[in-house]
Structure formats: C-alpha cells, structure tokens
C-alpha positions in Angstrom: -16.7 -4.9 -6.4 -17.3 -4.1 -3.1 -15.0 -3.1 -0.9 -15.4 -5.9 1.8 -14.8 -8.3 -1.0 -11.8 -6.3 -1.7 -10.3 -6.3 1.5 -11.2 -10.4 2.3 -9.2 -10.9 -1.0 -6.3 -9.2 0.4 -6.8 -11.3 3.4 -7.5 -14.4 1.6 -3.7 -14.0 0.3 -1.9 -13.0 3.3 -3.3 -15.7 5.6 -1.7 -18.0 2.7 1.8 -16.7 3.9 1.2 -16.3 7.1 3.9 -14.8 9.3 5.8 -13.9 6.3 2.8 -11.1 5.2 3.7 -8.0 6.7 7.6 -7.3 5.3 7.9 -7.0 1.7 11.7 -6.5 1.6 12.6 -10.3 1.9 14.1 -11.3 -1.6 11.3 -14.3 -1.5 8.5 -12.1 -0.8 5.4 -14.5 -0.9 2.5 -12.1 -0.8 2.6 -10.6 -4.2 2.2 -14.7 -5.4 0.0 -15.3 -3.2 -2.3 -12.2 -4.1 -1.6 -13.3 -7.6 -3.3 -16.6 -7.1 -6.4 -15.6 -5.1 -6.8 -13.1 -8.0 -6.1 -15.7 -10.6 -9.3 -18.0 -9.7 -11.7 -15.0 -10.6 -13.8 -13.7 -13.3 -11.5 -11.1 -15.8 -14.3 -8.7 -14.9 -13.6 -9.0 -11.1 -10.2 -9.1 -11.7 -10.7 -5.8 -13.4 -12.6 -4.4 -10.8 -10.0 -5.4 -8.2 -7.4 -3.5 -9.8 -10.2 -0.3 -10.1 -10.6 -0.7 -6.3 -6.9 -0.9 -5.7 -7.1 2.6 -7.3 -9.5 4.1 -5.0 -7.8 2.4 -1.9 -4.8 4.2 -2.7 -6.5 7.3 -3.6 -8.1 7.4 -0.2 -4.5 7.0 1.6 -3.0 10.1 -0.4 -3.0 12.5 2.5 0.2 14.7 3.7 0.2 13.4 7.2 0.7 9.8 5.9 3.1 11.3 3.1 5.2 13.1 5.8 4.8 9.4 8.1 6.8 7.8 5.2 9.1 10.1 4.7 10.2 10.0 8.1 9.8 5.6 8.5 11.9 5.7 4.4 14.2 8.5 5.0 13.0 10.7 2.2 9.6 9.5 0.1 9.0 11.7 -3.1 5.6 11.2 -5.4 7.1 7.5 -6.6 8.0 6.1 -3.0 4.7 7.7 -1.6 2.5 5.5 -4.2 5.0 2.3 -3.1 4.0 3.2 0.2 0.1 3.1 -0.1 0.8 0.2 -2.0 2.5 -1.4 0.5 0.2 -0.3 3.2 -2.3 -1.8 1.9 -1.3 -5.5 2.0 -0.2 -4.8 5.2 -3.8 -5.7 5.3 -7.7 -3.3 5.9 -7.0 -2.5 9.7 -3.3 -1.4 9.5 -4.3 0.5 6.0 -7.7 2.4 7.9 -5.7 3.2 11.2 -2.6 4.5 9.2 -4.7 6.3 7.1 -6.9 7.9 10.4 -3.2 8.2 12.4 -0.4 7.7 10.5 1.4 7.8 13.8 0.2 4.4 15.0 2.5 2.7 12.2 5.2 2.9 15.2 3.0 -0.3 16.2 4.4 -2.5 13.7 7.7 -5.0 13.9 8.4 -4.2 10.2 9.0 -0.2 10.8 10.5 -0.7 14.3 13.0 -2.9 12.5 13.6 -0.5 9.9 13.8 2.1 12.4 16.9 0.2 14.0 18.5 -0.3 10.5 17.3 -3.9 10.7 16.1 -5.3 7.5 12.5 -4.6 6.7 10.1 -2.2 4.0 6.7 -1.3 3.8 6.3 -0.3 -0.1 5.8 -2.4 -2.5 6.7 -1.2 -5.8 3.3 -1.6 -7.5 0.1 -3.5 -7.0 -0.7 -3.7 -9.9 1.8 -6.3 -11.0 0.4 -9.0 -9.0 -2.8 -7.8 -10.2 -2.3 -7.9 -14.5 -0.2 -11.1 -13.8 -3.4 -12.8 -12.5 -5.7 -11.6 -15.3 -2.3 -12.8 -17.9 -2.7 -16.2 -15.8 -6.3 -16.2 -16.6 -6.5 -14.9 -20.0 -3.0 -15.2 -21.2 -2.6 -11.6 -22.6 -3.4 -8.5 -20.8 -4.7 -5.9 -23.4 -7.7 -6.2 -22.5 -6.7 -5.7 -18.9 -5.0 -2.8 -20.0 -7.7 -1.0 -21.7 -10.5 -1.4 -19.4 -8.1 -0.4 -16.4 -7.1 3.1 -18.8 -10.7 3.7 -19.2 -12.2 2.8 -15.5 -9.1 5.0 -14.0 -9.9 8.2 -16.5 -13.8 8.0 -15.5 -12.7 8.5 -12.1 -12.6 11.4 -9.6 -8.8 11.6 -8.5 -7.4 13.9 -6.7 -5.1 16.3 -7.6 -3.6 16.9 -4.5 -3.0 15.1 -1.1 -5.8 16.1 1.1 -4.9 16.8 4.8 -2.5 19.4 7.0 1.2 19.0 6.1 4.0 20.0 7.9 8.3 20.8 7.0 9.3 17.5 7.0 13.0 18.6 7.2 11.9 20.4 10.9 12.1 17.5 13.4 10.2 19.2 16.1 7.3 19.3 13.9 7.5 16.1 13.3 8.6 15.2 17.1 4.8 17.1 17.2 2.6 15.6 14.7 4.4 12.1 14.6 5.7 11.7 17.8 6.0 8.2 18.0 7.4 7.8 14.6 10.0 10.6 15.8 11.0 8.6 18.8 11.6 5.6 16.7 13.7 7.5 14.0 14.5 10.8 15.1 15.4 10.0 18.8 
C-alpha cells in the first residue's frame, strides 16, 4: 500500500466524524468506528497491508524528542504510553503526525493538548491501532487468524528499530525541557 493511500484512509475516517476527530478521550470516541468502517469495505489483503503500514508509521515516530514531548503533554509516558501516543498521533491525521514527528514542539498548536494542559478533559493516545484495524478484517472475514498470521510474519520481515532514534534529554530537568520544548513547557511547566 502506498503511503498516500494510507494517509487518505485515515482521512477518509476522520472527515466522517468531523469535529469530534482530534480527542480520543471522549467515552463515545467515533474515530476508531469510523476507521473501522473505511477499513471494512477493502480487500483482506489491503486490510493487511494497512495494518503493515500502520507499523512503519509508528516506527518512523519512535524518536526521543517526541518521546520526551509526551512525557511532558501525559505527565510520565513509559514504552506502553509512548506506542499509545504514536498511535494516537497518528489519527490525529498525516500533517499533525509529519510536523510532530519533525518538531515535537509544535503539538502546543493543538486544542486537545492545551486542554489537557489546563487539566481540562482531553488525550492524545489511543490505546492501539490495531483494534480498529483486525476488527475490520473480523467484519470482513469473520475470523482474524488469518489476520493474525500474515501481520506476525510481515512485522518479523521488517527492519525495526531497536532504539528511538534522535537526541534525548532528562526529562525530570525542566530547564531542558523549557530548552528543547519550550512551548510544551510553557503550557505544562509554566
């Protein structure tokens, strides 16, 4: 799949819900349906592939600076919340997800983490993508075994890394993250 297709069927789902897209700590949280029923009108292959791509999207976000951005917006984020996060990130939608990844500092942008930095409902993760994602091929196919192995084997044949990639910092020290994450830090530090 390529990854434009990838991204317009992340789109495809949150222009379904509308204003409701971008907060995924509302009890009724319509997005992951949503994503589930884009998903659900495809080929099992492509649903497959979806999920493989969902994989690499996340992959690509597993950088300390980002890491260290949602431990500051969560209050803590250890290797469980961190893969929430990216997940979360990305149905936030492909030009939040690229500019966070680039500068995790412009998240400060959003409603949904100025809430949250006022103690106001609101959360970014979401606790995995690939729920919504084997529920649509379980829609389609009405089991998910085969899901299961072919995502096992396409994740092992891939290049994951071991490690996030980028410069981190102490996130307990809040002058360097009033330095590296200054906006974020004026939001939840200041």
């Amino acid at each position: 799949m390529r990854i434009d297709d990838w991204w317009d069927l992340i789109e495809r789902a949150r222009t379904a819900v509308g204003e409701r897209a971008d907060d995924r700590n509302r009890p009724d949280d319509p997005l992951p349906g949503a994503l589930t029923d884009v998903l659900a009108a495809l080929e099992p292959v492509e649903i497959i592939d979806f999920r493989l791509k969902a994989v690499e999207v996340a992959d690509s976000a597993y950088r300390r600076p980002l890491w260290n951005a949602a431990y500051l917006i969560e209050g803590g984020c250890g290797d469980d919340g961190f893969m929430d996060f990216r997940d979360g990130l990305i149905l936030l939608g492909r030009d939040t997800f690229t500019r966070a990844v680039v500068d995790p500092d412009s998240l400060a942008d959003l409603p949904v983490v100025v809430r949250m930095s006022r103690e106001e409902s609101g959360w970014v993760g979401f606790e995995s993508l690939g729920y919504p994602i084997e529920d649509a091929y379980r829609r389609s196919q009405g089991e998910t075994a085969a899901f299961d192995a072919a995502v096992e084997a396409g994740v092992r044949a891939m290049n994951r890394p071991d490690e996030p990639a980028g410069e981190g910092w102490d996130v307990e020290d809040d002058d360097a993250m009033r330095r590296h994450l200054p906006r974020l830090a004026a939001l939840f530090l200041d």
